[in-house]
Residue, then its C-alpha position, 0 to 999 in steps of 0.5 A: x311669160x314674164x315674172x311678176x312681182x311688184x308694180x308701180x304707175x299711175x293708174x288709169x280709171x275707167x268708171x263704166x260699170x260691165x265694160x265687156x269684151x267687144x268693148x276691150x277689143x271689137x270683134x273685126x280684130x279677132x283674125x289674128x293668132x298672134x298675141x302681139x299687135x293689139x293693143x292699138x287696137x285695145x278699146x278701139x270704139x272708145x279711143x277712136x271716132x267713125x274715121x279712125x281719129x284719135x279721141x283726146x278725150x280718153x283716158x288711154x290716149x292721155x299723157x301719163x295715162x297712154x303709159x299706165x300699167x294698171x287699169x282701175x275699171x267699173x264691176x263685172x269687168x271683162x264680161x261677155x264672150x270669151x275671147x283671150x284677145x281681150x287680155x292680149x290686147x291689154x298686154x300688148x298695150x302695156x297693162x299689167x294689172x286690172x283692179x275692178x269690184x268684180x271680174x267675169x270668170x273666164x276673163x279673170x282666168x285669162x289673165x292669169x294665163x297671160x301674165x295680167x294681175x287681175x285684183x279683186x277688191x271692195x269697190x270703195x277701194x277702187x274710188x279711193x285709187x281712182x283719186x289717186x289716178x286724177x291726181x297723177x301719182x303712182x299707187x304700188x302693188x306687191x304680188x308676194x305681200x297681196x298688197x296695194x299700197x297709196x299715200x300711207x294707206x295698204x289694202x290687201x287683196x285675196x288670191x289663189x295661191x297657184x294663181x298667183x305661184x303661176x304670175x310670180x315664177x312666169x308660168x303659162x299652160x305651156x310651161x305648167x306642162x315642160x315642168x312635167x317633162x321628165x314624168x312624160x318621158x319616163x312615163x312614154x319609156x314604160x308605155x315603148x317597153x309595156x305597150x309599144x303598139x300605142x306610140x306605134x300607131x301612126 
């Protein structure tokens, strides 16, 4: 993954309330295992009509916003099924930061394994950025400082610290692992020597 540290766009504004993951990507684009190539697809139902033309009327289809990189949505964002397309189609798209009052779960820890900043913060903050979205002007976020910065206003916003280590050094599940390496190696050195029928099996 890429590392994280701070951001700057204007923001995008979805004001819906429980925008689930079917909406985030339809489930007729889940075939793929591939984390790329999804994100003309990201909110397909919303940015396009029953022929597949583009809705000039959403946001994402909208110039600055077809080039935010932060998305500010309603609460409960990401909720329904557990599908990790979802944050592969916002990536892919180009977001790099969901702030929303409330996230689902297993989408919040999704992102965080694909290189997305998800910001949990009062709802009251998400309005006062959303002004900052129709006025076309860039709002910053600073991963090491957990903080949003707009005009001359700051709000902080809280995180788990392995998380957000995770987000800054560009760590995903895999690289977690390849960081143990040596420990693995050491460790299948000692099971050859103690326990050889155990690597022997196959």
């Amino acid at each position: 993954m890429e590392k994280f540290n701070n951001l700057r766009s204007i923001p995008s504004y979805l004001s819906l309330q429980n925008i689930d993951t079917d909406m985030i990507i339809p489930k007729q684009f889940l075939k793929t295992i591939k984390r790329t190539g999804l994100g003309k697809s990201l909110f397909y139902e919303m940015r396009y009509d029953e022929n597949g033309k583009r809705n000039e009327n959403f946001i994402l289809n909208r110039e600055p916003y077809d080039k935010s990189k932060i998305l500010l949505a309603g609460k409960n964002f990401g909720c329904g099924s557990s599908r990790e397309h979802a944050p592969w189609a916002l990536s892919d798209f180009g977001i790099k930061c969901v702030i929303s009052a409330s996230f689902a779960d297993i989408f919040y820890n999704n992102c965080f394994k694909n290189g997305i900043l998800p910001i949990k913060i009062d709802d009251k903050i998400v309005i006062e950025l959303a002004e900052y979205s129709n006025r076309k002007e860039e709002i910053e976020i600073s991963l090491e400082k957990q903080e949003i910065k707009y005009g001359n206003k700051v709000a902080n916003f809280e995180l788990d610290p392995f998380k957000k280590k995770c987000l800054m050094e560009g760590l995903d599940d895999i690289a977690l692992s390849m960081e143990k390496i040596s420990s693995i190696d050491d460790y299948e050195k000692k099971l050859q020597s103690t326990k050889p029928w155990v690597l022997n099996n196959g």
